[in-house]
gemmi code that builds the backbone of each chain (N, CA, C; Angstrom):
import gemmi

chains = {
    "A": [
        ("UNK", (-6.129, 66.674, -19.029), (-6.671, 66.238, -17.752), (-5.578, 65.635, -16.890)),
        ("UNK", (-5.633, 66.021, -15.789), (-4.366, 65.602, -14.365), (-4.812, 64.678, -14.245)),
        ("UNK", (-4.444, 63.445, -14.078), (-4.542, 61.890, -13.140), (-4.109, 61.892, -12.288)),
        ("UNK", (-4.455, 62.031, -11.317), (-4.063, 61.744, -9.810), (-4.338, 60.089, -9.445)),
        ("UNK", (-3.761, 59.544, -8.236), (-4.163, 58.715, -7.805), (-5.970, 58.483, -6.992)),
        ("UNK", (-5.551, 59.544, -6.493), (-6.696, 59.794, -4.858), (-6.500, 59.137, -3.820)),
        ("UNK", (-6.837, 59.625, -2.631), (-6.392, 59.033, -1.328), (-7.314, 59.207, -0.566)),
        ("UNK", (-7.511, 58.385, 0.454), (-8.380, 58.229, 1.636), (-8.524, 59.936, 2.459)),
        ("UNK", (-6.980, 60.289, 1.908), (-7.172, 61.711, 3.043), (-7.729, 62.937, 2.327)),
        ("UNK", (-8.840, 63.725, 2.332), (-9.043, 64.922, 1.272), (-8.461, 65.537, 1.273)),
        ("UNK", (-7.689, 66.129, 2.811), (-6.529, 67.160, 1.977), (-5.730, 66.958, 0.653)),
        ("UNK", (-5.360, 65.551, 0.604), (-4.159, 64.969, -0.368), (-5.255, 65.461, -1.762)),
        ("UNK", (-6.306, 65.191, -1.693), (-7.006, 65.126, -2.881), (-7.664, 66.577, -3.566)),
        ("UNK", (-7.484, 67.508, -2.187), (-7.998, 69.155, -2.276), (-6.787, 69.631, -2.920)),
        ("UNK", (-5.346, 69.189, -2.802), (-3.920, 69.380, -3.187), (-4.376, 69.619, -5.081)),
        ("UNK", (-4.705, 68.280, -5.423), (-4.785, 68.186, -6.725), (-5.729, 69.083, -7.427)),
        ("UNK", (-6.760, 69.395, -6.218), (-7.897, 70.235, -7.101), (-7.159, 71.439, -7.451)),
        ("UNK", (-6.416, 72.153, -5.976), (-6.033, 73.233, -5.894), (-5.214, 73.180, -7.364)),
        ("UNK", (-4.215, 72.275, -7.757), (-3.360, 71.998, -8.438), (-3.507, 72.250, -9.790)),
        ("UNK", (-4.376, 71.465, -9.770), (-5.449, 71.524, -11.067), (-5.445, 73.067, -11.843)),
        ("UNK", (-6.575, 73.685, -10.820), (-6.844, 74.986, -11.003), (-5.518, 75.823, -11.470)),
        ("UNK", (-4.250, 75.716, -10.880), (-3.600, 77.027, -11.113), (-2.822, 76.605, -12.319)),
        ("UNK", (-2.889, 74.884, -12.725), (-1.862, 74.211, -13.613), (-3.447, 75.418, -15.119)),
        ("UNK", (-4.320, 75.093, -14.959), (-5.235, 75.653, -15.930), (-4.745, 77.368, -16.373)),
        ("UNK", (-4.581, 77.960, -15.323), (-4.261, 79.160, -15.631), (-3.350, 79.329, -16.104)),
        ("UNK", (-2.173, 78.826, -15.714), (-0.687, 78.782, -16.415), (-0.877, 78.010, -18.320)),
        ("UNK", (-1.462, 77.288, -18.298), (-1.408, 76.717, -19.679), (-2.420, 77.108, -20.670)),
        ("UNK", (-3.416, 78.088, -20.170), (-4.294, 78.421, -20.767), (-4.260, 78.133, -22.675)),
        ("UNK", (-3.429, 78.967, -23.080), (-3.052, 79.139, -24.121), (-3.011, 77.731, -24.893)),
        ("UNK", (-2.568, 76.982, -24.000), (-1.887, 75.314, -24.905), (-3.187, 74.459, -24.797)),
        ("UNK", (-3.801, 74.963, -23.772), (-4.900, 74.083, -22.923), (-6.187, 74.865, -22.686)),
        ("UNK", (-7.218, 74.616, -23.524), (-8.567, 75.585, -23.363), (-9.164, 75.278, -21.928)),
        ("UNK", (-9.408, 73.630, -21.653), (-10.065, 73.435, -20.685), (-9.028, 72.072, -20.091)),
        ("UNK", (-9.131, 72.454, -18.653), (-8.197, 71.536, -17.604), (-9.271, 70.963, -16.107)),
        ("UNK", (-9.000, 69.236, -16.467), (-9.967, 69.353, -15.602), (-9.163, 68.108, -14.777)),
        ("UNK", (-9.068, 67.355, -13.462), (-8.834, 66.512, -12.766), (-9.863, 65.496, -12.800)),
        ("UNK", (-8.900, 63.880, -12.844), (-9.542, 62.911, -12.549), (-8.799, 61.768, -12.047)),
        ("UNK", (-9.638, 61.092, -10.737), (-9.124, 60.248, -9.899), (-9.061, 58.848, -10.092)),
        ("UNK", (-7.976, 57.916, -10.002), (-7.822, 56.601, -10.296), (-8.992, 55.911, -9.978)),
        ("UNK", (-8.936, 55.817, -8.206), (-9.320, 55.465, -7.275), (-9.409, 56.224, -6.099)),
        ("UNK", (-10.429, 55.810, -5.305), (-10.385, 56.436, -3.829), (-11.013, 57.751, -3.494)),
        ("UNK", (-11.067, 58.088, -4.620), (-11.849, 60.111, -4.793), (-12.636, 60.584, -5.536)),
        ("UNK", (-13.438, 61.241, -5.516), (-14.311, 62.013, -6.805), (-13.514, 62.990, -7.695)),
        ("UNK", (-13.380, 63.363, -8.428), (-13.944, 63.030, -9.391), (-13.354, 61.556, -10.598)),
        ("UNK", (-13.683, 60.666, -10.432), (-12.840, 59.645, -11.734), (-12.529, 60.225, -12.765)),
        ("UNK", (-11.558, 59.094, -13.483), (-11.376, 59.512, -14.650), (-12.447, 60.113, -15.677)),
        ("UNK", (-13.602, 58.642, -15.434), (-14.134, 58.519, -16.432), (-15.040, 59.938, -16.425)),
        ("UNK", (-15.366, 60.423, -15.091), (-16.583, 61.652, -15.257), (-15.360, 62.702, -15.247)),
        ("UNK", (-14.333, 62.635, -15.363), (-13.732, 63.650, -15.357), (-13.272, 64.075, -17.080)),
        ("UNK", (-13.271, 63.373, -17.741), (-13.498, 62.979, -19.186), (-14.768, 63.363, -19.377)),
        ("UNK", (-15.574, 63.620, -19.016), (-16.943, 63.535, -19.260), (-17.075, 64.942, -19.259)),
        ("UNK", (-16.457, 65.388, -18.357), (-16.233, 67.072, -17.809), (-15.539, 67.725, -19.275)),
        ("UNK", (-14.448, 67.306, -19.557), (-13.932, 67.759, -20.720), (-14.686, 67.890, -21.732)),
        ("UNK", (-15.230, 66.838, -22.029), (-16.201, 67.113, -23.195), (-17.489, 68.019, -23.666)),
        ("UNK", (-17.931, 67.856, -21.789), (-19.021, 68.747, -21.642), (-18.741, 69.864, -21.751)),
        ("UNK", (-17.328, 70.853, -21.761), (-16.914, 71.846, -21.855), (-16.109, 71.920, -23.140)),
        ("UNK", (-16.524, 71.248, -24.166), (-16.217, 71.823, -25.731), (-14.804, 71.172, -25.675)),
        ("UNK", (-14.118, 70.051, -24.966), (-12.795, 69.397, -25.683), (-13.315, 68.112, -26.744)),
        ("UNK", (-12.611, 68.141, -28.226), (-12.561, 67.774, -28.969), (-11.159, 66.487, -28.739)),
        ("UNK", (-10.018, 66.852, -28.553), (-9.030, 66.279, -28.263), (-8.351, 66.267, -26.292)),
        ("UNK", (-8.620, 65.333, -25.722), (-7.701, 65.499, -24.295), (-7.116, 64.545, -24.428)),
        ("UNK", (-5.824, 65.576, -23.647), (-4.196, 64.875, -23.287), (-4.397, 65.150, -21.936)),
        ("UNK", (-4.263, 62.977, -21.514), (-3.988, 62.871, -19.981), (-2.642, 62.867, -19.429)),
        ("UNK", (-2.576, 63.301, -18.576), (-1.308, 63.766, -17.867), (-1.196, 63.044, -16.736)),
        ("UNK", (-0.826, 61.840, -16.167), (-0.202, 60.668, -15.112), (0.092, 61.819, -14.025)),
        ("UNK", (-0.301, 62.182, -12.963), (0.166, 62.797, -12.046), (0.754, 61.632, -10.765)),
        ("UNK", (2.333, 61.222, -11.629), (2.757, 59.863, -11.011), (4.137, 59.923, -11.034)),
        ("UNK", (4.923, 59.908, -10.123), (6.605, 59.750, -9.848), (7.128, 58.389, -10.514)),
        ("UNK", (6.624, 58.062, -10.320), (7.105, 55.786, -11.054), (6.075, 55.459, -11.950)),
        ("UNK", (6.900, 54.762, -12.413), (6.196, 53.848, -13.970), (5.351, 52.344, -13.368)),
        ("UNK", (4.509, 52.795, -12.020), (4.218, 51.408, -11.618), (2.769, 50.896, -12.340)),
        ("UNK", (2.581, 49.689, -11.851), (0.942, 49.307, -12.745), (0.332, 50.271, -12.498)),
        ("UNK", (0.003, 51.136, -11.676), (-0.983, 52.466, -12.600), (-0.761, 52.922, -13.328)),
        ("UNK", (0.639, 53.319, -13.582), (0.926, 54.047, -15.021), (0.952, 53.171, -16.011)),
        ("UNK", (1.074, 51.830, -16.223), (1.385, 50.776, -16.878), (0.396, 50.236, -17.468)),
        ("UNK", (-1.085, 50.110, -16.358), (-2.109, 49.054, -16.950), (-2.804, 50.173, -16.624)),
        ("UNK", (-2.967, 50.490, -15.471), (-4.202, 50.391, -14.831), (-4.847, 52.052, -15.626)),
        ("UNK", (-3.948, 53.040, -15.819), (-4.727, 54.364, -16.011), (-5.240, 53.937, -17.596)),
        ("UNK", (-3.962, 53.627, -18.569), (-4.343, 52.813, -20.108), (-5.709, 52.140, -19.689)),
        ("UNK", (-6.005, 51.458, -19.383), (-6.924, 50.699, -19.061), (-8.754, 51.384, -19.015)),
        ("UNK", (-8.240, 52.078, -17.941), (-9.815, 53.250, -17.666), (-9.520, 54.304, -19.185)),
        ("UNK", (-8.615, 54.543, -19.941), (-8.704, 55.522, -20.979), (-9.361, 54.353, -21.917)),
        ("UNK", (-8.595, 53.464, -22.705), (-9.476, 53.078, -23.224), (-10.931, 52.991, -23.179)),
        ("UNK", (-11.757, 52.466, -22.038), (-13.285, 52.642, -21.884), (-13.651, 53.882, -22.135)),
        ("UNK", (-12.706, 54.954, -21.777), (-13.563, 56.255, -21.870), (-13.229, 56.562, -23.636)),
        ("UNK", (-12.565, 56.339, -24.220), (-12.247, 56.346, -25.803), (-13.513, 55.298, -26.415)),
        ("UNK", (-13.843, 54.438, -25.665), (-15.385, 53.640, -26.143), (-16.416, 54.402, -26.118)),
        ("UNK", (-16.198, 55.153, -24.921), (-17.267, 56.032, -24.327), (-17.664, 57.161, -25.437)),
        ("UNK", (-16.599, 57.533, -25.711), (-16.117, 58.958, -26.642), (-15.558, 58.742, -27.990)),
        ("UNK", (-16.360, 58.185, -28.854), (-14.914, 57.439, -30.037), (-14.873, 58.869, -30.783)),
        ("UNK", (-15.620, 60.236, -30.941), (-15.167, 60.803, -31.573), (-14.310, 61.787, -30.643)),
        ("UNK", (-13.898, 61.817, -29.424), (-12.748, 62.582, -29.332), (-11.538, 61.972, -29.230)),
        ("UNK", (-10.246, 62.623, -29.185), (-8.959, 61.963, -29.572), (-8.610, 61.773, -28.361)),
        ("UNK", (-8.295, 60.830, -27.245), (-7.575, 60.939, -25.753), (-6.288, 60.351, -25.716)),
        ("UNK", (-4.937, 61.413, -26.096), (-3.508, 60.619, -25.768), (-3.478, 60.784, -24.551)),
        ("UNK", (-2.147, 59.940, -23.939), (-1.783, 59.434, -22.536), (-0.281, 60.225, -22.625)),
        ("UNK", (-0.317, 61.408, -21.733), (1.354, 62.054, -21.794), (2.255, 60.796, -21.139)),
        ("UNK", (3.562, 61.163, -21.130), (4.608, 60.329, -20.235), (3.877, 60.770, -18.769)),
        ("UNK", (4.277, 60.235, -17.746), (3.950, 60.699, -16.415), (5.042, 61.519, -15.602)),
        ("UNK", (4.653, 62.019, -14.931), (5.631, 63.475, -14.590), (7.168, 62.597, -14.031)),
        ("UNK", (7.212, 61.568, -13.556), (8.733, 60.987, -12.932), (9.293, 60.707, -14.325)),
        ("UNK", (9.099, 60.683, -15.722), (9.319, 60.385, -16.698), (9.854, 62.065, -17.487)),
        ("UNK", (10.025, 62.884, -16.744), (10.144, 64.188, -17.577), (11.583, 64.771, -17.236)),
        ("UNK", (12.572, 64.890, -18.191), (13.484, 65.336, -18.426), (13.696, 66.558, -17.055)),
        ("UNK", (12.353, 67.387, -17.331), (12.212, 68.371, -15.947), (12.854, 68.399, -14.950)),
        ("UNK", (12.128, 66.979, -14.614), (12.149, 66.645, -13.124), (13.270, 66.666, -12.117)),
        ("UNK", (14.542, 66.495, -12.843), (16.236, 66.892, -12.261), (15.930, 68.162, -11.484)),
        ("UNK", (15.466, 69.252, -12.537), (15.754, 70.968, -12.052), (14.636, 70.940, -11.023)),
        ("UNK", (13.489, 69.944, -10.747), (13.045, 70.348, -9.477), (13.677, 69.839, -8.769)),
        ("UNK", (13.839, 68.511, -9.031), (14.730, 67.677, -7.578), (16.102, 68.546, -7.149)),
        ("UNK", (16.447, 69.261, -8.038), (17.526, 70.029, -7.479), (17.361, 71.503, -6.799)),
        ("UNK", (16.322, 71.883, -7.586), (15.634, 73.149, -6.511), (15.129, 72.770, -5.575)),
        ("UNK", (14.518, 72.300, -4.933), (13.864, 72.053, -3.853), (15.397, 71.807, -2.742)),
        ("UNK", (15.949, 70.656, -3.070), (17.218, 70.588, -2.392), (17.887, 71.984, -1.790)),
        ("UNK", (17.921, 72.488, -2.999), (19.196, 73.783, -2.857), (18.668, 74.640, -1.868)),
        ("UNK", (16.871, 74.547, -1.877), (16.433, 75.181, -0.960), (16.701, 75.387, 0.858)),
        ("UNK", (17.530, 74.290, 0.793), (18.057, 73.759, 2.318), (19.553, 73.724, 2.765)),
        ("UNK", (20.184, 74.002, 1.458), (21.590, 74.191, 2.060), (22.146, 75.931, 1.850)),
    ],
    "B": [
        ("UNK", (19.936, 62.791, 0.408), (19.455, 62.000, -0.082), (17.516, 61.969, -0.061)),
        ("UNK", (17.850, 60.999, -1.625), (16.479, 61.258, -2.520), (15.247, 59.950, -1.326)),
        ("UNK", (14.191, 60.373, -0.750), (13.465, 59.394, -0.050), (12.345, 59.314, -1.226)),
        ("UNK", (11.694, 58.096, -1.102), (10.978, 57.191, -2.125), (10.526, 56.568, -1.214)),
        ("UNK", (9.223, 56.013, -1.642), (8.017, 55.264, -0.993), (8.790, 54.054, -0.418)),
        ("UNK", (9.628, 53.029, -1.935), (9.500, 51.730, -2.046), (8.269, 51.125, -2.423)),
        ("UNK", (8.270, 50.272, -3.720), (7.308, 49.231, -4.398), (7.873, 48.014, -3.934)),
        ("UNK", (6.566, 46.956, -4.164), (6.855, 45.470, -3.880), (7.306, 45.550, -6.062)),
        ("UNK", (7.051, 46.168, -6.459), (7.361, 46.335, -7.592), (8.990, 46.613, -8.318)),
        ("UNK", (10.147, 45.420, -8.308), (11.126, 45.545, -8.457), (11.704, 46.748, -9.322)),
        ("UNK", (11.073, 47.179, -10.183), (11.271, 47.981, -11.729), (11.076, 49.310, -11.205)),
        ("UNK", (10.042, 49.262, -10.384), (9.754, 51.203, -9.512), (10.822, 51.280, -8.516)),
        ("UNK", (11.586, 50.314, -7.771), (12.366, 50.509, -6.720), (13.762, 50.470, -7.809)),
        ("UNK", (13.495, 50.376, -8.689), (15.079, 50.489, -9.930), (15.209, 51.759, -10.316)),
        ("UNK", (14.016, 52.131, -10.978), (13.808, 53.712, -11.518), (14.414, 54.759, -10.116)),
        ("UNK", (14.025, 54.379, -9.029), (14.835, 55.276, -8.040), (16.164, 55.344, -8.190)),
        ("UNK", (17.021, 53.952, -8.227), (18.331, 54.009, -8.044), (19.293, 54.643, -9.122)),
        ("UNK", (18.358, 54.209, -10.673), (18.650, 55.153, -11.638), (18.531, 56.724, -11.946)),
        ("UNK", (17.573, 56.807, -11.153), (17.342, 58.572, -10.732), (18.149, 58.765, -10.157)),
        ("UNK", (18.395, 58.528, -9.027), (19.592, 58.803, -7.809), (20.972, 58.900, -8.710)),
        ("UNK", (21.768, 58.086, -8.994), (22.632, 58.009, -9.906), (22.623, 59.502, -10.323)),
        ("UNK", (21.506, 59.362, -11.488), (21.768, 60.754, -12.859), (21.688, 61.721, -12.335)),
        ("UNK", (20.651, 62.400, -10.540), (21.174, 63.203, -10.402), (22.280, 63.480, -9.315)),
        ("UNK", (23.030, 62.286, -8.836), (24.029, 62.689, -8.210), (25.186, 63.334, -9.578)),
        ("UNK", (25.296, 63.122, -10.774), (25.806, 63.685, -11.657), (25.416, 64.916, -11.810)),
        ("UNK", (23.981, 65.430, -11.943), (24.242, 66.248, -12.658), (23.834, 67.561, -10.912)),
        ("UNK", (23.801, 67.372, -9.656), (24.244, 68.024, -8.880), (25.579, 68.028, -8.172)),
        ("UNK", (26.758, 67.721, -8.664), (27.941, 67.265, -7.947), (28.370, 68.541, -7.381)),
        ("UNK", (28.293, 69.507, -8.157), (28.711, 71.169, -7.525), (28.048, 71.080, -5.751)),
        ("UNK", (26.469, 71.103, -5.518), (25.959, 71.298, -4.555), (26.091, 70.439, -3.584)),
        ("UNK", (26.091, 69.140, -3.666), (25.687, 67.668, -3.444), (26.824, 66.505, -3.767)),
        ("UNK", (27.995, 66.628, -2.377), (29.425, 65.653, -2.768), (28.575, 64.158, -3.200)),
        ("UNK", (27.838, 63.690, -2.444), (27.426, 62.247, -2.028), (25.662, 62.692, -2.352)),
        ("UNK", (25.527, 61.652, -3.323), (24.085, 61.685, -3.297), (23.459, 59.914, -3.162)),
        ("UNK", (22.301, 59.366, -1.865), (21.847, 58.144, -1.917), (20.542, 58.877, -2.010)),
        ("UNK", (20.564, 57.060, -2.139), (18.527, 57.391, -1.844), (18.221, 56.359, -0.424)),
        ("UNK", (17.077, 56.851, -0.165), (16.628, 55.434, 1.157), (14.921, 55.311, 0.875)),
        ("UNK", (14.211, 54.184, 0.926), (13.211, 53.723, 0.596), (12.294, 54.016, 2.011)),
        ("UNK", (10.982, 54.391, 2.150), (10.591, 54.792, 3.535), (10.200, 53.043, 3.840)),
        ("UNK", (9.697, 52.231, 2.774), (9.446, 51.157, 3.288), (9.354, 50.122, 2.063)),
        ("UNK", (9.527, 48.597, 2.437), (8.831, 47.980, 0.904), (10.114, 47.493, 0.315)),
        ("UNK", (11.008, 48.217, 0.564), (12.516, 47.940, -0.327), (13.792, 48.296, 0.009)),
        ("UNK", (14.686, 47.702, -0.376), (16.406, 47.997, 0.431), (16.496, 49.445, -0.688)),
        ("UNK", (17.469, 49.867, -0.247), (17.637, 50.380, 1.270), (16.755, 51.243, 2.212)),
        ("UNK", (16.753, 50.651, 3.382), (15.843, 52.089, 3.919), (16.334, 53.374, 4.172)),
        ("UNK", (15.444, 54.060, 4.617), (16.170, 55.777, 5.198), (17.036, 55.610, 6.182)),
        ("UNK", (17.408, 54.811, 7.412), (18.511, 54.425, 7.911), (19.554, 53.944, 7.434)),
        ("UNK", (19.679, 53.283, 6.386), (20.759, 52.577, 6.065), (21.447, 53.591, 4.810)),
        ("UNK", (20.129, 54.397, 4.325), (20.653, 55.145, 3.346), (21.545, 56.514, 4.109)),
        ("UNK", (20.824, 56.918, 5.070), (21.933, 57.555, 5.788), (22.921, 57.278, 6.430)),
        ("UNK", (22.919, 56.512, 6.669), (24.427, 56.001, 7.378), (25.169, 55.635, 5.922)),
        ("UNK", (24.801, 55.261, 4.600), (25.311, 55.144, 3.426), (26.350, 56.918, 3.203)),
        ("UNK", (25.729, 57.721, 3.546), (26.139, 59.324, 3.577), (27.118, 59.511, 4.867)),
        ("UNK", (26.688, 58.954, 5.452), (27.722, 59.236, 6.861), (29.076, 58.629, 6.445)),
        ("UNK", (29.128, 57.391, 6.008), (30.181, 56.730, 5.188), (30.887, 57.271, 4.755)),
        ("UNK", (30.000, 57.968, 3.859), (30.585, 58.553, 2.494), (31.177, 60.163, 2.939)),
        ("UNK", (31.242, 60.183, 4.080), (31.735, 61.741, 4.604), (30.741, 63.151, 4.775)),
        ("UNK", (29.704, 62.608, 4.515), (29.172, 63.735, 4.570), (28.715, 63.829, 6.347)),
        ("UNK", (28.308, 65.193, 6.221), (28.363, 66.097, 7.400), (26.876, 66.725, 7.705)),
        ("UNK", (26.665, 67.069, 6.579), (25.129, 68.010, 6.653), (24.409, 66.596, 5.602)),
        ("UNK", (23.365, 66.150, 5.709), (22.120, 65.560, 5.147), (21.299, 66.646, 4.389)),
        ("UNK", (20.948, 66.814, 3.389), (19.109, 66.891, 2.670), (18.332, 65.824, 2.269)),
        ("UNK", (17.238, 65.877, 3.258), (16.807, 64.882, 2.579), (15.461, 64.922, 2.064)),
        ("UNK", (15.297, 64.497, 0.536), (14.583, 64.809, -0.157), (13.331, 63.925, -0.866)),
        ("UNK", (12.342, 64.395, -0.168), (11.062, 63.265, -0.273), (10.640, 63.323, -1.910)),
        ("UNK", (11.083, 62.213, -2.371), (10.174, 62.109, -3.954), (8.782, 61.840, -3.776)),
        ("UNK", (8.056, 62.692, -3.482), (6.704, 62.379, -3.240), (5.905, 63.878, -4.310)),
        ("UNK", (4.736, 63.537, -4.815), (3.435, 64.442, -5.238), (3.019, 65.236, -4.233)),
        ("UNK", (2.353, 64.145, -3.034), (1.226, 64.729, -2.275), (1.975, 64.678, -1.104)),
        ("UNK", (1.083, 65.684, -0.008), (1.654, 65.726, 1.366), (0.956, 64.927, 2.156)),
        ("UNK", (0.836, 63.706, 1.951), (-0.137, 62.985, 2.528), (1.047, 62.392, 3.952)),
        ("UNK", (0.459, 61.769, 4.545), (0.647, 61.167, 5.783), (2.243, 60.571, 5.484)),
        ("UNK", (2.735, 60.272, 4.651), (4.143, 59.864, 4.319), (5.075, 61.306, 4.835)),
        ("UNK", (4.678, 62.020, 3.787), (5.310, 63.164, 4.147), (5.330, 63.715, 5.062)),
        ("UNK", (4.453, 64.119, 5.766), (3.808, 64.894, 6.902), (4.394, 64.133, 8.489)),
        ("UNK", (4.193, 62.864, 8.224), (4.551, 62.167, 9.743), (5.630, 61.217, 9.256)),
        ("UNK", (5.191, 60.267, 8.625), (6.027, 58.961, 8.594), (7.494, 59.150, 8.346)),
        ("UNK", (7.625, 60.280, 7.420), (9.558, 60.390, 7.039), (9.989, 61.361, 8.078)),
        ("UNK", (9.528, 61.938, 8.654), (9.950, 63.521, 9.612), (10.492, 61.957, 11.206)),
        ("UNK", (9.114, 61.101, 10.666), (9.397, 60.500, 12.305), (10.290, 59.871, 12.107)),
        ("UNK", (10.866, 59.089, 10.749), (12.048, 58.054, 10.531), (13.457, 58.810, 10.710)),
        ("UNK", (13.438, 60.318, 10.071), (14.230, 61.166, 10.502), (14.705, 61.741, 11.959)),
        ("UNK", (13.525, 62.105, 12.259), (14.070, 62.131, 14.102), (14.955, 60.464, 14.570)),
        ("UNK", (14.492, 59.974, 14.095), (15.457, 58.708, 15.036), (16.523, 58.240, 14.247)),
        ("UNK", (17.061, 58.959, 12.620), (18.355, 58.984, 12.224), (19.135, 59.988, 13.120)),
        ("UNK", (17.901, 61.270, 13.001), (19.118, 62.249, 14.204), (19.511, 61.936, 15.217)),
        ("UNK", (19.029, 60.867, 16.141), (19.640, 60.442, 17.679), (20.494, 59.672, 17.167)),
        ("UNK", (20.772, 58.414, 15.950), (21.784, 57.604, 15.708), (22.849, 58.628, 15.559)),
        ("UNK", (23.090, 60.122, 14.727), (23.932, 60.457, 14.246), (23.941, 62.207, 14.506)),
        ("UNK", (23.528, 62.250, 16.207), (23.843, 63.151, 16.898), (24.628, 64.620, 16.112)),
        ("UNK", (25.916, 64.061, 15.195), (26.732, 65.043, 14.530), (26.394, 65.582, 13.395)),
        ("UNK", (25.487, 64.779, 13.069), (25.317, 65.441, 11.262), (23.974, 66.292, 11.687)),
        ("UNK", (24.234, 67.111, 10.759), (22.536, 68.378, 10.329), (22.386, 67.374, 9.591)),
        ("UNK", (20.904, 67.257, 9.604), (19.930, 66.722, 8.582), (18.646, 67.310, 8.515)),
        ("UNK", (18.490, 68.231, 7.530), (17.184, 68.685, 7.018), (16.260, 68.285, 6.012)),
        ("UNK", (15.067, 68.540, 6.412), (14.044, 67.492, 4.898), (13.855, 69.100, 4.334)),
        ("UNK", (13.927, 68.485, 2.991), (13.364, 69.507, 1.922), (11.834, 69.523, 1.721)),
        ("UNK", (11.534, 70.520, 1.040), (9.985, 70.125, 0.707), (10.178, 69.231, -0.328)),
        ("UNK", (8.713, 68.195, -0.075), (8.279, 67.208, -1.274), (8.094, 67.992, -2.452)),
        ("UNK", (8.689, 66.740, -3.667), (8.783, 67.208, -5.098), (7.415, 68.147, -5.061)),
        ("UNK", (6.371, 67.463, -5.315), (4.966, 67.977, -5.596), (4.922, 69.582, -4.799)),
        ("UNK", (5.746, 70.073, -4.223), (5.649, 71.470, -3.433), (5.939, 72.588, -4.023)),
        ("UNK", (7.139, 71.801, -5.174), (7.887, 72.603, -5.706), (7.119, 73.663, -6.610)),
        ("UNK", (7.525, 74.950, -6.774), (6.994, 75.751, -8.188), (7.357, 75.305, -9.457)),
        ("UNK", (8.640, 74.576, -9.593), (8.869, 73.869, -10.608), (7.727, 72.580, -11.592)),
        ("UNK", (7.352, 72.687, -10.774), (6.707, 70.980, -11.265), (5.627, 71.885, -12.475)),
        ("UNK", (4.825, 73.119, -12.036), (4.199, 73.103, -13.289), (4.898, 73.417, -14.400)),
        ("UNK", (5.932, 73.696, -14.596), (6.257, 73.509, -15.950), (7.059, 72.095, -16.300)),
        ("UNK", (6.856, 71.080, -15.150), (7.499, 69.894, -15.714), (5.539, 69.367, -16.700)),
        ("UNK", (4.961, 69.879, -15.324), (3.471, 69.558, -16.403), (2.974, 69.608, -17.265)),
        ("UNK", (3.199, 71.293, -17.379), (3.094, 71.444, -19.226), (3.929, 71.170, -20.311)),
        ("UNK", (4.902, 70.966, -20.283), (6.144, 70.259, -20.620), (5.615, 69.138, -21.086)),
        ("UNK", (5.430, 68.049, -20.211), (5.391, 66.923, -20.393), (3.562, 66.777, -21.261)),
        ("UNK", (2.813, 67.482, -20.984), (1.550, 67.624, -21.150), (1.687, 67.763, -22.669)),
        ("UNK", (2.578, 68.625, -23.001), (2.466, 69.940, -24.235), (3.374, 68.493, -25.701)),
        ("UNK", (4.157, 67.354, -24.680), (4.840, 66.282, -26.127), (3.837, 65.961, -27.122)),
        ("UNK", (2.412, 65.862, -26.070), (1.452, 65.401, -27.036), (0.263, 66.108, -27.676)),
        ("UNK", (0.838, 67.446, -28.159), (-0.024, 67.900, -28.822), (0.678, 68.065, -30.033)),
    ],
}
model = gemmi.Model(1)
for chain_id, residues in chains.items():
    chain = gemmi.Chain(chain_id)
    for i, (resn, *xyz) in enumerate(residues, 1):
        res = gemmi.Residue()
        res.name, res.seqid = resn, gemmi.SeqId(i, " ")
        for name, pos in zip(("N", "CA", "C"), xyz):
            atom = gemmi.Atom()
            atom.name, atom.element = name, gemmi.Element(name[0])
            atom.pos, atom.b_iso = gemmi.Position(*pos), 0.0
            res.add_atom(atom)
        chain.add_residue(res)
    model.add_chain(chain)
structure = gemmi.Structure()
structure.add_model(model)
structure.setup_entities()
């Protein structure tokens, strides 16, 4: 499941759905079912977005921080709403990935995107 | 140079400068001079970080929004902080790249990072 923040603006938040969707197709294989859920500020939350997973036959979900910095959302605040939903759910397994500013990756985009301009 | 929100959060406005750093290393081929500038919240800003590049000899600017979403940061607030680096510095090209989150790269920083914890 993607963690997004959510934002006041829906485009920002249609971004993630869109996001969502094509991140599902690409991982199919690793990932049966992919679903989005919002900190704050947007539908769908974590917690029903967890809820979504389950309702669609996940046994084990890995949340994925859709977050550049290690700030208190990544710190307290997303830990925080997983635990309740692990109360919610004690028989499925819910790890917390690193968050995407945390991924070795992230160089070869910051450098593609760049290269794109000179 | 790398643009970033800025946190009142000392430790998220660090993780930038340490990013900045590792990849001014590991782009030195493309990229003589690499800063960062904060859009708000924290030293340095996008003015000071460019004129940090002007310093430093450079000629042409990229500048590169560490951002997810295309929300209102992206879209207005850095394009407008940029137009009024270009009247300070008439001589230099300065182009914005697309935001991280644009990139085609990022889904495999996702599954990547998604895939440690299975």
């Amino acid at each position: 499941m993607l963690v997004a923040h959510g934002s006041r603006r829906k485009e920002s938040n249609d971004e993630v759905v869109v996001l969502t969707s094509k991140l599902g197709g690409l991982c199919a294989e690793q990932f049966s079912v992919v679903h989005y859920g919002f900190l704050e500020l947007a539908d769908t939350l974590i917690p029903a977005g967890i809820s979504r997973c389950v309702d669609d036959g996940a046994t084990a979900i890995t949340v994925l921080p859709y977050f550049l910095n290690s700030g208190r959302h990544v710190v307290e605040d997303i830990p925080n709403v997983i635990n309740e939903c692990r109360a919610l759910h004690p028989d499925i397994a819910i790890t917390i990935a690193p968050h995407v500013g945390a991924s070795q990756g992230i160089f070869d985009v910051l450098i593609a995107s760049a290269s794109t301009q000179i």
